[in-house]
C-alpha positions as CSV (number, residue, x, y, z in Angstrom):
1,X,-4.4,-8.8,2.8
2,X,-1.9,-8.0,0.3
3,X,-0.4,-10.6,-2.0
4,X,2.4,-8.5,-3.3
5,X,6.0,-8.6,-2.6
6,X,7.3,-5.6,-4.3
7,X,11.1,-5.5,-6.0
8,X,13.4,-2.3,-6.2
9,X,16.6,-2.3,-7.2
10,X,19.4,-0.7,-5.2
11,X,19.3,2.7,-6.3
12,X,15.4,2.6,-5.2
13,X,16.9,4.8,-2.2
14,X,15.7,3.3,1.4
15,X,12.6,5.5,1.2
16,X,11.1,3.7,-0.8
17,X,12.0,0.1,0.1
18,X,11.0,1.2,3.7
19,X,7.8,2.2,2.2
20,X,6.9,-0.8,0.6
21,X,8.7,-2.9,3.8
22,X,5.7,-1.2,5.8
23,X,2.8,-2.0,3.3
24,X,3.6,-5.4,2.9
25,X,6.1,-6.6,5.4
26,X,8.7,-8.0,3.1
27,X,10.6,-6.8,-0.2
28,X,12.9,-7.8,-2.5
29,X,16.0,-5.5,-3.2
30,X,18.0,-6.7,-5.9
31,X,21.7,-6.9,-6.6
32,X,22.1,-6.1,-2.4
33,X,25.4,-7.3,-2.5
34,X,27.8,-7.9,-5.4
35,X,28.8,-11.3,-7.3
36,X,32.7,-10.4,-5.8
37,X,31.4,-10.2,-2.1
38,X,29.5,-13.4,-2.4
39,X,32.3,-15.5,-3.9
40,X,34.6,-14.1,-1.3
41,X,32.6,-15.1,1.6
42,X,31.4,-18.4,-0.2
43,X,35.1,-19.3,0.0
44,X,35.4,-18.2,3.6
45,X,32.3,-19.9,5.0
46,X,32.7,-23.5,2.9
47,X,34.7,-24.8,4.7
48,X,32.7,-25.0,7.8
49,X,29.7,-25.6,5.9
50,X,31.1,-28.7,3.9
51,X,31.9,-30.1,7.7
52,X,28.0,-30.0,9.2
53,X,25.8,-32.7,8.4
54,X,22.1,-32.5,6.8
55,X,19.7,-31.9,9.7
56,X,22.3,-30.2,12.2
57,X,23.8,-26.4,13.1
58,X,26.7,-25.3,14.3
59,X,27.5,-26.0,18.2
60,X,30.0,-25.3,20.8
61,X,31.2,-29.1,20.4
62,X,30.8,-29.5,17.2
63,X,27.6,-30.1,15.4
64,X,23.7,-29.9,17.4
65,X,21.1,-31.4,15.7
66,X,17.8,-28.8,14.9
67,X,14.7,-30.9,14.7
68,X,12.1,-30.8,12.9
69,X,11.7,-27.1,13.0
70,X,14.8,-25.8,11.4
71,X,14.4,-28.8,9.2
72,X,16.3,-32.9,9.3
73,X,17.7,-31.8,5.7
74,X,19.6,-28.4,6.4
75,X,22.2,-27.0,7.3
76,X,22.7,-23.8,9.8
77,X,26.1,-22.2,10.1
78,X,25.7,-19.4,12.4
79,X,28.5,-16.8,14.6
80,X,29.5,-15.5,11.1
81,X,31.7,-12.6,12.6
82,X,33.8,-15.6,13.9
83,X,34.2,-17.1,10.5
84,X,34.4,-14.6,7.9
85,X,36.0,-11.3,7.2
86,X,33.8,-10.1,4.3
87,X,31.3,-10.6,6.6
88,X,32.0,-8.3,9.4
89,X,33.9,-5.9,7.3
90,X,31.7,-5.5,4.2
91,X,27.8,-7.0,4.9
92,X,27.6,-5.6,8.9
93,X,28.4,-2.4,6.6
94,X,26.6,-2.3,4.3
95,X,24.8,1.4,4.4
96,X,21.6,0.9,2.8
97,X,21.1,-1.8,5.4
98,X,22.0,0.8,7.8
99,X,19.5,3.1,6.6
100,X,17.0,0.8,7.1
101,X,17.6,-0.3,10.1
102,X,17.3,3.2,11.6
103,X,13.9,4.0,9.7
104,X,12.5,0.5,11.0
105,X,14.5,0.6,14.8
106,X,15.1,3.9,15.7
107,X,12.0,6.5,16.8
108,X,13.8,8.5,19.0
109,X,17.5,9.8,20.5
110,X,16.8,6.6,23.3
111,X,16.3,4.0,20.0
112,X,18.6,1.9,18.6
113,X,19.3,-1.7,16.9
114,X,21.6,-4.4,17.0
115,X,22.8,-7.8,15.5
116,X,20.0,-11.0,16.4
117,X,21.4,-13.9,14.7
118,X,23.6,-14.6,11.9
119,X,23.3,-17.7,9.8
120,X,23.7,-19.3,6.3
121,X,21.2,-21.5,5.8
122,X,21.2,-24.5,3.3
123,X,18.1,-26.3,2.5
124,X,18.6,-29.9,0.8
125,X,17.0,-31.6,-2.0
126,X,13.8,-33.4,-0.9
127,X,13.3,-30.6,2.3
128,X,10.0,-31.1,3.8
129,X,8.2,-27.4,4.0
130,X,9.1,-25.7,7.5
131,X,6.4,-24.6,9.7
132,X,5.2,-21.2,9.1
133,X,5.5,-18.5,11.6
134,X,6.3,-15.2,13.0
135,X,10.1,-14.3,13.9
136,X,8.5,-12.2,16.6
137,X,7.1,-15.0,18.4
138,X,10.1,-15.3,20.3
139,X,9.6,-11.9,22.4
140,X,6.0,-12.5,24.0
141,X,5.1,-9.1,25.0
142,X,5.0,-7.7,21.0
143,X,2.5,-10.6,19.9
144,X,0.8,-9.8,22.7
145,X,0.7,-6.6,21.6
146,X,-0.4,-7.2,18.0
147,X,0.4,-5.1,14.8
148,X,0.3,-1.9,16.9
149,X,3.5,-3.0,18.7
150,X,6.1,-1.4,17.3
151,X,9.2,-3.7,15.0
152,X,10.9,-5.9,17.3
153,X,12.9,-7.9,14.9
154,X,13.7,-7.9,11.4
155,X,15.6,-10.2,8.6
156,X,17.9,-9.1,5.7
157,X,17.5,-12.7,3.9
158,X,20.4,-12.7,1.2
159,X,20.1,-15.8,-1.8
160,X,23.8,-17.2,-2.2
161,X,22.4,-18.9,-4.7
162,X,19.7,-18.8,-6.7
163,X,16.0,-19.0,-4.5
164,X,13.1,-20.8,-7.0
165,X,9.8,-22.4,-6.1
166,X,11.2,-25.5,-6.3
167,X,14.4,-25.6,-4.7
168,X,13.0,-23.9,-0.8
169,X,12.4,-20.4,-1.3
170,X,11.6,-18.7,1.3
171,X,7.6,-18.3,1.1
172,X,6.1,-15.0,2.7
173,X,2.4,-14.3,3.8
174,X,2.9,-10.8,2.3
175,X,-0.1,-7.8,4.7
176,X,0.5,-10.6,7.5
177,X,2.0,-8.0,9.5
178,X,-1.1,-6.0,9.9
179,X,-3.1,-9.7,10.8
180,X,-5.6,-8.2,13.7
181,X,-3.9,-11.0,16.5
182,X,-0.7,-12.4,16.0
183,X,-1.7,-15.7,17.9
184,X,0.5,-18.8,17.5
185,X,0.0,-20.5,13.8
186,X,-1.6,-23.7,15.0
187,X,-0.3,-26.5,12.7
188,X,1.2,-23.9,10.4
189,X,-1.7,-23.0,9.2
190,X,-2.5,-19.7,7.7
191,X,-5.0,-16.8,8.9
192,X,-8.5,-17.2,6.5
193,X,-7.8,-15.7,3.6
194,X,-4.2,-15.1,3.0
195,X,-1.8,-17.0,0.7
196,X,1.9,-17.5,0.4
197,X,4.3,-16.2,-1.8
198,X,8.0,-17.7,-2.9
199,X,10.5,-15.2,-2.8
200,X,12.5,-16.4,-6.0
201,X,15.9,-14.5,-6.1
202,X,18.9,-14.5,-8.3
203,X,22.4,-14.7,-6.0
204,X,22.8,-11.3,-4.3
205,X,19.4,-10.3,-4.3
206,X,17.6,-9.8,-0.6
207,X,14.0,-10.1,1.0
208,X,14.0,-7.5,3.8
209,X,10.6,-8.7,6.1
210,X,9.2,-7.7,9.3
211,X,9.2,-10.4,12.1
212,X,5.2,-9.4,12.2
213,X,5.1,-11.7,9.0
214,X,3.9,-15.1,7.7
215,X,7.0,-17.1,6.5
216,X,8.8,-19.9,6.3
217,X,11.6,-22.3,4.7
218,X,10.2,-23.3,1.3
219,X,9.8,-27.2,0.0
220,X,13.0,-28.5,-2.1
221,X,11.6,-30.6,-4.4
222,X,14.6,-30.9,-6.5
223,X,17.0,-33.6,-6.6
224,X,20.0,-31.9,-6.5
225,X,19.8,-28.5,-5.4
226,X,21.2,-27.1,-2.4
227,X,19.1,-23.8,-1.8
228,X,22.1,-21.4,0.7
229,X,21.1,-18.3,2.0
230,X,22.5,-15.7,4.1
231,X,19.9,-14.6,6.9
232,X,20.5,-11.6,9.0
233,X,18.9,-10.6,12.0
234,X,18.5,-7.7,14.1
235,X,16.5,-6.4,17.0
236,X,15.2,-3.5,19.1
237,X,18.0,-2.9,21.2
238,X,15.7,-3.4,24.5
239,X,15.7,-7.0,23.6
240,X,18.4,-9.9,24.1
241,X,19.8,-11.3,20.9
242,X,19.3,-15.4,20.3
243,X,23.5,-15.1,19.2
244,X,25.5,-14.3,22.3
245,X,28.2,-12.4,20.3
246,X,30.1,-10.9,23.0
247,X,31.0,-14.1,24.5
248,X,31.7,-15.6,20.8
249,X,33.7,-13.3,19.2
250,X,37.4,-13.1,20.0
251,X,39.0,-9.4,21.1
252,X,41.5,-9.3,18.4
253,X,38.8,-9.5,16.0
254,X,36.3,-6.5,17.5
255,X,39.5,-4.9,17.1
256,X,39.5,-4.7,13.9
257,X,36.1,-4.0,13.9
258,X,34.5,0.0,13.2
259,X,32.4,1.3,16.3
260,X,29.4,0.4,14.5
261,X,30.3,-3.1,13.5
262,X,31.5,-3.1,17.3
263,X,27.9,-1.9,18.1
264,X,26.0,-4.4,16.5
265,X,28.0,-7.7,18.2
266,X,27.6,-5.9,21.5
267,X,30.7,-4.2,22.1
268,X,29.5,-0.8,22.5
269,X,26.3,0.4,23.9
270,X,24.5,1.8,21.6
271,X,23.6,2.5,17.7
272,X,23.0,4.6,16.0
273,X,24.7,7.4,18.5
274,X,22.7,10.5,18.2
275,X,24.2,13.6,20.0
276,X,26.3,13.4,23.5
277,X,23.5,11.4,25.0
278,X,24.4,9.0,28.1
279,X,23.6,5.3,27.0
280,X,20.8,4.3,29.1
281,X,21.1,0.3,28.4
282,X,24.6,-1.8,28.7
283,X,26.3,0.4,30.0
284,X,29.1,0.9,32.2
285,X,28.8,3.8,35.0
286,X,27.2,5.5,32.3
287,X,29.3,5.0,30.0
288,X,29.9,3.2,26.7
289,X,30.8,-0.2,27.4
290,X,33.6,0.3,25.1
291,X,35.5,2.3,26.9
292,X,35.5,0.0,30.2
293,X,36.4,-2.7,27.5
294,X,39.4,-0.3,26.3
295,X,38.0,0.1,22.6
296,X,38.9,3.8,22.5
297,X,36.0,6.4,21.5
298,X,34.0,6.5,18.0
299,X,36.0,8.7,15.4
């Protein structure tokens, strides 16, 4: 399999990151979002972050304790739309992202994509590995299905600070994607042959990968290091997100919200919107569920 994880800058264009996205299942865009943006939302999500203990996530009462899994030395802040402005104004905008999205989701008028999960994650000095794995193995039917399934989750992983070998990079199994069986890693162990990669970042830089791929939180063997990144998820929209946004997000925010921003937290039915077409998933009367929920139509 391949052992590359290619790098483009911005300006690359999203043909050719998609290109590369589909050869090897992960790559690096660099300078994805600007040293302004990520001091803006650094000093929006902090304070939460500073509040959550090593080894636990953000709950509905509070702090819930991840396991061994998500790992006893980090820490998970997710529901960003709830916390942070830059956020859901500037990164659920972000157009290259966008353009992505639709060449990796959307096939057809009846396609579409919306927001999975939304998390920074900080891994701790002395982070034991985390198991290695597939995003995907969360929606049965496509591992089932193998590589011939088409993309039912993705990851826009964003380094808030910087990602090296040392401090918990994310690792990648780079031609993973194409593996002939995606059968559960047993003991994290990898299919014969293929090797891991750490995706070593500066601060804005972003590993796009396919949720067919081999990856998983890196070791931090540092001693004081604190390895935050920003991980976004999105999905096929025929699939239920792990974030229950609509039920999370308060009105008077989606208000401020654009359609499509609306669209990916579940307040509208559908996106991209191609044509006049009826949405054909949650809806209302055949409607967009924006309407029954008095958003007003998309400008």
């Amino acid at each position: 399999m391949s052992e590359q994880m290619e790098r483009f800058p911005m300006s690359a264009g999203p043909g050719a990151i998609f290109e590369s996205f589909k050869k090897n299942g992960v790559v690096v865009i660099e300078d994805f979002l600007t040293k302004d943006q990520l001091d803006r939302f650094t000093a929006e999500i902090d304070p939460a972050l500073q509040k959550l203990r090593a080894g636990y996530a953000s709950g509905i009462d509070g702090e819930k304790p991840v396991g061994d899994f998500l790992g006893k030395k980090t820490k998970r802040l997710g529901q960003l739309s709830t916390i942070s402005p830059v956020f859901r104004h500037e990164f659920l905008e972000h157009d290259l992202m966008h353009s992505l999205l639709e060449r990796i989701f959307v096939d057809s008028a009846v396609d579409g994509y919306w927001m999975n999960t939304s998390d920074v994650i900080e891994i701790g000095p002395g982070s034991e590995p985390q198991p290695i794995h597939r995003d995907l193995e969360i929606y049965s039917p496509f591992v089932i299905g193998g590589p011939a399934m088409p993309e039912a989750v993705c990851n826009f992983m964003v380094a808030l600070t910087p990602f090296t070998a040392d401090n918990g990079a994310t690792v990648f199994a780079p031609g993973t994607h194409l593996n002939e069986s995606f059968e559960r890693l047993e003991d994290g162990e990898l299919p014969g042959g293929d090797k891991t990669i750490s995706a070593v970042m500066n601060p804005g830089d972003c590993a796009l990968f396919s949720g067919k791929v081999i990856h998983g939180g890196g070791t931090n063997s540092t001693t004081d290091e604190f390895r935050r990144g920003l991980s976004m998820s999105f999905i096929r929209r025929i699939l239920s997100p792990e974030q229950a946004n609509p039920l999370s997000v308060s009105r008077e925010i989606v208000e401020t919200m654009s359609y499509r921003g609306q669209a990916m937290l579940g307040f509208r039915s559908k996106w991209p919107v191609i044509g006049d077409e009826a949405p054909t998933m949650w809806s209302y009367q055949w409607s967009d569920i924006g309407k029954k929920l008095g958003l007003g139509d998309r400008k």
